[in-house]
ZADO-1210 file (C-alpha; in nm, 4 decimals, padded with zeros to 6 digits):
<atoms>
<atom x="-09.0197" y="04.7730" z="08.9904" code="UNK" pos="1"/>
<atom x="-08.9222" y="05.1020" z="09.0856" code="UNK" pos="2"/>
<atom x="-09.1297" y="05.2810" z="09.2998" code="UNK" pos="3"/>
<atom x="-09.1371" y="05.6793" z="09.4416" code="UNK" pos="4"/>
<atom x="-09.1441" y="05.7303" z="09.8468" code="UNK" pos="5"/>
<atom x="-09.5083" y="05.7099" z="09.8543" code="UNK" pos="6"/>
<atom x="-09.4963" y="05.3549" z="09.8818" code="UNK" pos="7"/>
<atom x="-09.1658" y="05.2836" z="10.0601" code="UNK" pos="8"/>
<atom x="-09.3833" y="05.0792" z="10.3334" code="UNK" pos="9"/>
<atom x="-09.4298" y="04.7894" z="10.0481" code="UNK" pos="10"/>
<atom x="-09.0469" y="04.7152" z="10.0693" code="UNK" pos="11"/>
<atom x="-09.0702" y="04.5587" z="10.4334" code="UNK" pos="12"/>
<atom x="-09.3661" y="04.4283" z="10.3548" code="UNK" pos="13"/>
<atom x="-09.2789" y="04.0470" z="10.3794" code="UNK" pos="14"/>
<atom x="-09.5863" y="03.9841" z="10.1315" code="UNK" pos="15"/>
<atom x="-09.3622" y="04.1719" z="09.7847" code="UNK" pos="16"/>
<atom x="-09.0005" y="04.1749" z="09.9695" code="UNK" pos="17"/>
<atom x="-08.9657" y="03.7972" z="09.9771" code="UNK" pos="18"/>
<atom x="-08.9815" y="03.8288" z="09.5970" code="UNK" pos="19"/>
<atom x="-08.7023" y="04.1042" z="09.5624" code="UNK" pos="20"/>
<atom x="-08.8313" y="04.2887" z="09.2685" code="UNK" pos="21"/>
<atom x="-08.9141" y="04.6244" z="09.4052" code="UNK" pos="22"/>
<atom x="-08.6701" y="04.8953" z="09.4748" code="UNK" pos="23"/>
<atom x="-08.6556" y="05.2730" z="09.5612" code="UNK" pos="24"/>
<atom x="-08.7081" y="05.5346" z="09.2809" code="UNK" pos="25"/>
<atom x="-08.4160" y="05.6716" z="09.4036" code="UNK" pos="26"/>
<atom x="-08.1921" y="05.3961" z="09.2768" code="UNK" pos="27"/>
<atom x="-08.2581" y="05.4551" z="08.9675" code="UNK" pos="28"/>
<atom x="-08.2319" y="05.8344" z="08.9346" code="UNK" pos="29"/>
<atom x="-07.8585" y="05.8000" z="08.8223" code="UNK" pos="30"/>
<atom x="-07.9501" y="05.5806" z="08.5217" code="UNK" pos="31"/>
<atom x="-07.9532" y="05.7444" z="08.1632" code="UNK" pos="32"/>
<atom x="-08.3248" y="05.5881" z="08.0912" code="UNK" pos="33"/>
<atom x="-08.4347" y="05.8074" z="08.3895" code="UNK" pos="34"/>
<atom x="-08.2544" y="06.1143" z="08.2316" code="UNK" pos="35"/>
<atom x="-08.4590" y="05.9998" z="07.9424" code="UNK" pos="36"/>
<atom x="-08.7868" y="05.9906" z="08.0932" code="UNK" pos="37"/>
<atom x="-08.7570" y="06.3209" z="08.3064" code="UNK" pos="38"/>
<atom x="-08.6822" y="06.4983" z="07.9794" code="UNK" pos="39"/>
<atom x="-08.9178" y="06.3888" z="07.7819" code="UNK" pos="40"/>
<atom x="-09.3184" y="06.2811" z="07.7515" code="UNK" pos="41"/>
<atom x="-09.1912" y="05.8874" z="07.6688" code="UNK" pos="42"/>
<atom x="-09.4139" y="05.6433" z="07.8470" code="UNK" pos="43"/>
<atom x="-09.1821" y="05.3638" z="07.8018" code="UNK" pos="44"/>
<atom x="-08.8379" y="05.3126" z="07.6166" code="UNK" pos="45"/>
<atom x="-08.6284" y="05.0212" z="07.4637" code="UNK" pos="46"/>
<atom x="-08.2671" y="05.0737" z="07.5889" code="UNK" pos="47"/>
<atom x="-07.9684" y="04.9491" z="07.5295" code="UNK" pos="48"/>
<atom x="-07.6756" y="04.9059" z="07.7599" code="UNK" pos="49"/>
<atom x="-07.5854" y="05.2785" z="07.7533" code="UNK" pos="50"/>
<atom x="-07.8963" y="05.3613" z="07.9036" code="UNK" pos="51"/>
<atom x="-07.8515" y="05.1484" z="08.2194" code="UNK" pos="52"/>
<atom x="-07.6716" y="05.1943" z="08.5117" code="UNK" pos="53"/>
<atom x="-07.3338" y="04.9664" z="08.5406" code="UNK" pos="54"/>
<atom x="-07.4592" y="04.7464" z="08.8016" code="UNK" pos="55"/>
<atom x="-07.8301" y="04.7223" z="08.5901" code="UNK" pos="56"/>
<atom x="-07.6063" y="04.6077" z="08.3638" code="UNK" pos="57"/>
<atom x="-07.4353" y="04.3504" z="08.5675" code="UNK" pos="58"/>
<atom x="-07.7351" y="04.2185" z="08.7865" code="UNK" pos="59"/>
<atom x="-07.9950" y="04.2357" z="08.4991" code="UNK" pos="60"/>
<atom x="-07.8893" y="04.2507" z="08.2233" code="UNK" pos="61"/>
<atom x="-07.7550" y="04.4469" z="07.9389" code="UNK" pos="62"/>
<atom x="-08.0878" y="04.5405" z="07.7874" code="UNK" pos="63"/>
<atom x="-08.4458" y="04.6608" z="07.9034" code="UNK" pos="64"/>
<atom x="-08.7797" y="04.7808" z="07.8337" code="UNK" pos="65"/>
<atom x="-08.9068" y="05.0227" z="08.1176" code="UNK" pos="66"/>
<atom x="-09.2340" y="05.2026" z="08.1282" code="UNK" pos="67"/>
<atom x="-09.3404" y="05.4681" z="08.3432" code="UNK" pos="68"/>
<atom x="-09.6507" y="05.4243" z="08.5803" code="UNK" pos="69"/>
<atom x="-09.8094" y="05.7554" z="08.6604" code="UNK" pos="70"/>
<atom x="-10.0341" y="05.7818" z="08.9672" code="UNK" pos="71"/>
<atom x="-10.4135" y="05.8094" z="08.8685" code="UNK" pos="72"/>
<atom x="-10.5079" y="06.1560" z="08.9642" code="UNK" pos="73"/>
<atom x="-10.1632" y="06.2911" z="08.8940" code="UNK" pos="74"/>
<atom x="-09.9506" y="06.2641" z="08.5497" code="UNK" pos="75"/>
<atom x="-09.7148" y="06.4528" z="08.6075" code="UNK" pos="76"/>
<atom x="-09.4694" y="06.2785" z="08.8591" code="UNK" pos="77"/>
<atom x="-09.4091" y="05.8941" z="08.8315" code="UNK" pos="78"/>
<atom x="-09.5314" y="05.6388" z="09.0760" code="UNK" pos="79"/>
<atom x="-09.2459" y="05.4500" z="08.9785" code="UNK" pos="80"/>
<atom x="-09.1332" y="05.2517" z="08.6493" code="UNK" pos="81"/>
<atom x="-09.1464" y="04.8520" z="08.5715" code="UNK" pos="82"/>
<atom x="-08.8051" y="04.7440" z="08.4029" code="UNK" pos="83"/>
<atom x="-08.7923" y="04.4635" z="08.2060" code="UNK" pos="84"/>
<atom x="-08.4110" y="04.3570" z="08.1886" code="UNK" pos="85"/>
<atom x="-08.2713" y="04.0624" z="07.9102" code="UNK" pos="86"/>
<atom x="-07.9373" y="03.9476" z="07.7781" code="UNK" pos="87"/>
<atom x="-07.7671" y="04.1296" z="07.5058" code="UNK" pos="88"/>
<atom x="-07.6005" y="03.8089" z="07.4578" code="UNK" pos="89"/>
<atom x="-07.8781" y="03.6424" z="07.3191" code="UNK" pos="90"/>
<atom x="-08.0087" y="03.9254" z="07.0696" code="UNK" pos="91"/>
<atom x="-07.6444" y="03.9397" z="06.9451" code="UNK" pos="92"/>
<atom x="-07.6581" y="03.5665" z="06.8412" code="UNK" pos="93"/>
<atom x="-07.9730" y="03.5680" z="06.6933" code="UNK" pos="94"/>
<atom x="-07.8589" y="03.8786" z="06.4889" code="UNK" pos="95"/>
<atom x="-07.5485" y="03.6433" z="06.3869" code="UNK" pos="96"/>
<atom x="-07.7246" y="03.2882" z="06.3306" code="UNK" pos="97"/>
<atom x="-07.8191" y="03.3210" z="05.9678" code="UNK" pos="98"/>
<atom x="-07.5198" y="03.5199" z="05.8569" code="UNK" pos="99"/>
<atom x="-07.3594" y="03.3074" z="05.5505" code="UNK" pos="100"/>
<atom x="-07.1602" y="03.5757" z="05.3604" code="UNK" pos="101"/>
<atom x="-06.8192" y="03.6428" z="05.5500" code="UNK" pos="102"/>
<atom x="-06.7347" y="04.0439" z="05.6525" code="UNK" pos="103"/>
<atom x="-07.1769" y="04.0543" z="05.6402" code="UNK" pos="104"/>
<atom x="-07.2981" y="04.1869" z="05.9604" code="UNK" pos="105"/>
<atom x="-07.5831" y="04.3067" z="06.1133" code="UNK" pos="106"/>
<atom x="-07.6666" y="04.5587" z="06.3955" code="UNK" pos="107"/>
<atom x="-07.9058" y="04.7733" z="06.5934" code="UNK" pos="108"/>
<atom x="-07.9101" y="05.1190" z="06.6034" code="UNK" pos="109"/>
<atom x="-08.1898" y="05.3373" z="06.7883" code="UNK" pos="110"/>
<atom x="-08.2130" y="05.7412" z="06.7486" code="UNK" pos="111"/>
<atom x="-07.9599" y="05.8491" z="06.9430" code="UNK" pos="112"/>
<atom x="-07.6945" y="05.6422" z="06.7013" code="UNK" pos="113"/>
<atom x="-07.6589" y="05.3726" z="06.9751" code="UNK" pos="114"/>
<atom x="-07.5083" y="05.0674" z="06.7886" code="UNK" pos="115"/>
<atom x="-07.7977" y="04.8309" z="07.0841" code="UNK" pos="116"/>
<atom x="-07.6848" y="04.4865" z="06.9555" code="UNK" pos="117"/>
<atom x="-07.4591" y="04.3480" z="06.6799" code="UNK" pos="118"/>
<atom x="-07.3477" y="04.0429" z="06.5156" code="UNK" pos="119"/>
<atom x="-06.9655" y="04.1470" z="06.4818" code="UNK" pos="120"/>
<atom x="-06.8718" y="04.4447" z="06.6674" code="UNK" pos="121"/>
<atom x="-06.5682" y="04.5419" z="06.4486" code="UNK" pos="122"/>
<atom x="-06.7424" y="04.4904" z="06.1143" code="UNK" pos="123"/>
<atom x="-07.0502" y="04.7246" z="06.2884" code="UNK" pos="124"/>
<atom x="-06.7721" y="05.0309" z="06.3546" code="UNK" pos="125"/>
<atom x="-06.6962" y="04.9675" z="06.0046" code="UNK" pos="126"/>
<atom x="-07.0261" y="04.9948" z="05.8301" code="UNK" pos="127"/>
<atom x="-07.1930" y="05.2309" z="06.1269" code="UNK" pos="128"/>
<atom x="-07.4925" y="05.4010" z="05.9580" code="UNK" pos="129"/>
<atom x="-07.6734" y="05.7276" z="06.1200" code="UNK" pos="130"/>
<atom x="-07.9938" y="05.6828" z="06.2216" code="UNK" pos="131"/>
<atom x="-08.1019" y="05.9797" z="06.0166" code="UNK" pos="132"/>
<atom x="-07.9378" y="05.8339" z="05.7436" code="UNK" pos="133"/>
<atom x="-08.1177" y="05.5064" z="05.7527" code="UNK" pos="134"/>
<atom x="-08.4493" y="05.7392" z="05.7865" code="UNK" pos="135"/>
<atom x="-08.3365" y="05.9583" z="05.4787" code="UNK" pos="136"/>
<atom x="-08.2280" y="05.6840" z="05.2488" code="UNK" pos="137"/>
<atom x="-08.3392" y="05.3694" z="05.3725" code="UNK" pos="138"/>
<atom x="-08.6898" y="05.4042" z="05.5483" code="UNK" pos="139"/>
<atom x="-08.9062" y="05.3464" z="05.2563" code="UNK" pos="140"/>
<atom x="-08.6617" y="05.0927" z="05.0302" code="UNK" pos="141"/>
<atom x="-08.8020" y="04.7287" z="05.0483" code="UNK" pos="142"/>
<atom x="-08.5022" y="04.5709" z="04.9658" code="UNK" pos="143"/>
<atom x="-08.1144" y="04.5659" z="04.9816" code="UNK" pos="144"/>
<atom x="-07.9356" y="04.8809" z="04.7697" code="UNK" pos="145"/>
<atom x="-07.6268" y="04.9178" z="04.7332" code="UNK" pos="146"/>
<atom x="-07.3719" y="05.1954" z="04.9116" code="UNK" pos="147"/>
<atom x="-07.0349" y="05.2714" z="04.9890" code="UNK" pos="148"/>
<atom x="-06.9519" y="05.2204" z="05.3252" code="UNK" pos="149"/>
<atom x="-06.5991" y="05.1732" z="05.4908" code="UNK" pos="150"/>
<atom x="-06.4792" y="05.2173" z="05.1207" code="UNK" pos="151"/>
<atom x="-06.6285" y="04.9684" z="05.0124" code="UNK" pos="152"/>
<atom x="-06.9596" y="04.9060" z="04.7823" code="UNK" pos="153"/>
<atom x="-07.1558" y="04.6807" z="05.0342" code="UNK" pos="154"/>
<atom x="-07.5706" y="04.5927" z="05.0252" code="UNK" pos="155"/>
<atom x="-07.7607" y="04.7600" z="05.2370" code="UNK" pos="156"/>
<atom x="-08.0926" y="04.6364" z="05.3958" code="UNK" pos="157"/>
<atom x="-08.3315" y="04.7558" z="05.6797" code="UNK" pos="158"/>
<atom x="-08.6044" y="04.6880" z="05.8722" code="UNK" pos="159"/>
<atom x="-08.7814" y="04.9195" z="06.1675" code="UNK" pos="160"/>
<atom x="-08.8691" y="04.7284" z="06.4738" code="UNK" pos="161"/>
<atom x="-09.2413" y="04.8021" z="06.5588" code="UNK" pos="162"/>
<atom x="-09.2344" y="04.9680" z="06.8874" code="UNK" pos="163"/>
<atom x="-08.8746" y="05.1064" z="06.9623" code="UNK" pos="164"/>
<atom x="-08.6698" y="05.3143" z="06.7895" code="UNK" pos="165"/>
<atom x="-08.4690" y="05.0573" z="06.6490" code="UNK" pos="166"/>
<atom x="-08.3648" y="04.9786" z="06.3117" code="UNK" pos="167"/>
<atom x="-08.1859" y="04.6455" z="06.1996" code="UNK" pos="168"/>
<atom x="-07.9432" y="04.7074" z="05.9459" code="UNK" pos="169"/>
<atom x="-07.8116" y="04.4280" z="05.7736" code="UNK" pos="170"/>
<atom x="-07.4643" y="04.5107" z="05.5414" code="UNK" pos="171"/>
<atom x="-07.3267" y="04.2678" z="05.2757" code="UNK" pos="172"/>
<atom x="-07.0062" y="04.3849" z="05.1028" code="UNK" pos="173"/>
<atom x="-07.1178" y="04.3352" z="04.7406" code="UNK" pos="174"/>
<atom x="-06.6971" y="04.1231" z="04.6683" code="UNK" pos="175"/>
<atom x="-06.7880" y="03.9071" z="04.9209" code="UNK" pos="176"/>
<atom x="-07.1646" y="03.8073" z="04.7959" code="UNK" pos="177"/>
<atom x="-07.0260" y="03.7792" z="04.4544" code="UNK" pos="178"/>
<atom x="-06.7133" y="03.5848" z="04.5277" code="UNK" pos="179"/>
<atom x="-06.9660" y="03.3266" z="04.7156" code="UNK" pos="180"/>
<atom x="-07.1871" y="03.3361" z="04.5098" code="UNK" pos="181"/>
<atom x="-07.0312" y="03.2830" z="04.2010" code="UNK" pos="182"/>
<atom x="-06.8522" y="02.9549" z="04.4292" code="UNK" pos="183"/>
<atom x="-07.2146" y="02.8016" z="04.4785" code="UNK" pos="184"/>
<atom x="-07.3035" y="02.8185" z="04.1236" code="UNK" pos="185"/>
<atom x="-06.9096" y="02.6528" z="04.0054" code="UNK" pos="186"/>
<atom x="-07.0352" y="02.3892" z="04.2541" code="UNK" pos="187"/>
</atoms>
């Protein structure tokens, strides 16, 4: 929890130090997501690693959700912000688990064209999709269609995730899902 000057007393305060969760506004007013929230009228962001400070990063994790807490009489400046920090580690191998067609891969991407998590981070360069692209042509298609990414015809999927401004894009390149597929049915 990051909190402005007005409560700097609560940090020696043996009754929330002993727990080590609160910290100075100030030490986070070099992070992107503060950038973020100074510029704009978000109350609370998903970010990915290039949002967070290098030691967030490395003492967190690589991934948060932070949301600004405003003083009650005054909206305008912070009290301070409550960061939520997990391991990209883990969303990376859950994007990967049930990934059975080789050169597939799946990703994250949020609005500023922030690849946030991948399954393969090579084969995510490869087939790297805008976010206004995936809001122009994807958005409203319920299943996979087919384009040519990386030269190569590939299915295309993808799925908004309520709440951020993430999408999950999930790329198949159509030789490989044929090749497999048409092993499975000569078994």
């Amino acid at each position: 929890i990051y909190l402005s000057e007005e409560f700097e007393a609560l940090y020696n305060d043996p009754t929330f130090s002993n727990y080590e969760i609160l910290e100075p506004l100030k030490n986070a007013t070099s992070s992107y997501w503060h950038g973020i929230f100074s510029s704009t009228a978000k109350k609370y962001l998903v970010c990915p690693s290039l949002y967070l400070s290098p030691s967030e990063c490395k003492n967190y994790g690589e991934l948060a959700i932070i949301r600004e807490v405003n003083f009650m009489d005054n909206v305008t400046s912070p009290a301070g912000y409550v960061a939520v920090y997990f391991s990209k580690s883990n969303i990376d191998f859950i994007l990967g688990k049930d990934l059975s067609i080789s050169d597939s891969s799946t990703y994250l991407i949020n609005e500023r064209d922030s690849i946030v998590s991948t399954s393969n981070s090579s084969l995510s360069g490869k087939y790297i999709l805008s976010y206004k692209t995936v809001q122009d042509k994807l958005k409203n298609v319920n299943h996979f269609t087919t384009m040519t990414l990386g030269g190569e015809i590939a299915y295309v999927g993808c799925k908004e995730i309520p709440n951020t401004d993430w999408y999950m894009i999930s790329v198949i390149p159509t030789n490989n899902a044929t090749v497999q597929t048409r092993d499975i049915v000569y078994q």
